[in-house]
C-alpha positions as CSV (number, residue, x, y, z in Angstrom):
1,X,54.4,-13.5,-18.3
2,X,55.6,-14.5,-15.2
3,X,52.6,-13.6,-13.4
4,X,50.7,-16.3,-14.7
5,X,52.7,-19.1,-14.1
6,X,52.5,-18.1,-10.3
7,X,51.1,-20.5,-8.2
8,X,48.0,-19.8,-6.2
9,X,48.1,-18.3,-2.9
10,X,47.1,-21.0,-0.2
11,X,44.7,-19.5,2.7
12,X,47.0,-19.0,5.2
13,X,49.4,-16.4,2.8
14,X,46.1,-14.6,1.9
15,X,44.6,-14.2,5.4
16,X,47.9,-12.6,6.4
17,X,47.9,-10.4,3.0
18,X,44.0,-9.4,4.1
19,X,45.1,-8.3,7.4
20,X,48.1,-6.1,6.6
21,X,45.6,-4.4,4.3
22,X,44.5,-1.2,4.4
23,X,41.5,0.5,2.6
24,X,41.4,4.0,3.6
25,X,38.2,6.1,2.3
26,X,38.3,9.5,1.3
27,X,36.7,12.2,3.8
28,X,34.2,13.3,1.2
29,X,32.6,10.3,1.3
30,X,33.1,9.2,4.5
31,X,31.5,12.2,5.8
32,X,28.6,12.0,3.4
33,X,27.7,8.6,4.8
34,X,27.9,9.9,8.1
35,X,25.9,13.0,7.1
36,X,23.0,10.7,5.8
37,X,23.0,8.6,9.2
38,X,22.7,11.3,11.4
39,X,19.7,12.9,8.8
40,X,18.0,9.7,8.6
41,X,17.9,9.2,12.7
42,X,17.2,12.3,13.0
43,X,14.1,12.5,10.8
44,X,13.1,9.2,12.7
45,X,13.1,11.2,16.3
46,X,11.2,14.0,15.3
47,X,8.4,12.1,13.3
48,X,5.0,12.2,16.1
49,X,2.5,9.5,16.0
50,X,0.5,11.2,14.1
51,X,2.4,10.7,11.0
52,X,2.9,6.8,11.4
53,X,-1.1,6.9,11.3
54,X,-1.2,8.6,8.0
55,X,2.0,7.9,6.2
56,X,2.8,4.1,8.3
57,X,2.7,1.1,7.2
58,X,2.8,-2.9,8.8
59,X,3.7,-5.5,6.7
60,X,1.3,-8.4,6.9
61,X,1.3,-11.6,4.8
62,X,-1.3,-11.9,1.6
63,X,-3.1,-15.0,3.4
64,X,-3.7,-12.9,6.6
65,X,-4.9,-10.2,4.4
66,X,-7.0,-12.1,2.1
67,X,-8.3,-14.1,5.1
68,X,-9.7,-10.6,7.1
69,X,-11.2,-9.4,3.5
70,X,-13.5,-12.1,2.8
71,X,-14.2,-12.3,6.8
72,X,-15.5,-8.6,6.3
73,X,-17.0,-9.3,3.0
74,X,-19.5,-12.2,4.6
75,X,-19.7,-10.0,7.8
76,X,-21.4,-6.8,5.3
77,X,-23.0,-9.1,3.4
78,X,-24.5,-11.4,6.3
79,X,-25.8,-7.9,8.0
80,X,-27.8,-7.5,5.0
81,X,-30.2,-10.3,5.9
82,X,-31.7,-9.9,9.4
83,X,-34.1,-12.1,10.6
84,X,-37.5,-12.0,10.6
85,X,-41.1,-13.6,12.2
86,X,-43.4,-13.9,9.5
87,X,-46.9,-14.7,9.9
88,X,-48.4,-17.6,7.3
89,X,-51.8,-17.2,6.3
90,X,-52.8,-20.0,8.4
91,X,-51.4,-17.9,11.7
92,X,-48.8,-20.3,11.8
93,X,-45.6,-17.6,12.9
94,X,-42.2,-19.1,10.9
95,X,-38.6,-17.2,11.6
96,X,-37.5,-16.8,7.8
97,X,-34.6,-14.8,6.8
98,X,-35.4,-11.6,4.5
99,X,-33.2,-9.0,2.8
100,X,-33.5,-6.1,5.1
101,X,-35.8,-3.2,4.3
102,X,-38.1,-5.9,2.4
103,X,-41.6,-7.5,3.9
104,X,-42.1,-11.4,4.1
């Protein structure tokens, strides 16, 4: 019971409690953590170039992204249509725009 009726530590006690503390960490786990640092940069280092171009990846925001795809979607769509001199019955010569692989 008395515990509760403590008063509250002000900063200045519990700053000097935090430094006389100790945490000590067993060597099993402190040497597994090291373990998987020392896999990890190690896997990094013998990676080649090659890989980053297969398994990589850049992070780049969903406007950018959306932006470039419907830039690429007009650009395949626009090099459907070339442009063509058509001849009027009159001999009149117009430019028109066709669908490729079709007469005017």
């Amino acid at each position: 019971m008395d515990e509760h009726k403590r008063e509250p530590l002000t900063d200045d006690q519990l700053s000097a409690i935090m430094k006389k503390w100790i945490v000590v960490a067993p060597e099993s786990l402190e040497n597994r953590v090291l373990d998987a640092h020392t896999d990890i940069a190690a896997s990094k280092s013998r990676r080649s170039w090659w890989h980053f171009l297969l398994k990589g990846y850049v992070r780049v925001p969903t406007p950018v992204v959306c932006l470039v795809a419907i830039l690429m979607i007009a650009l395949v769509w626009r090099s459907t249509w070339v442009a063509a001199t058509c001849t009027a019955g009159s001999g009149v010569r117009s430019a028109v725009s066709c669908p490729a692989n079709q007469k005017c």
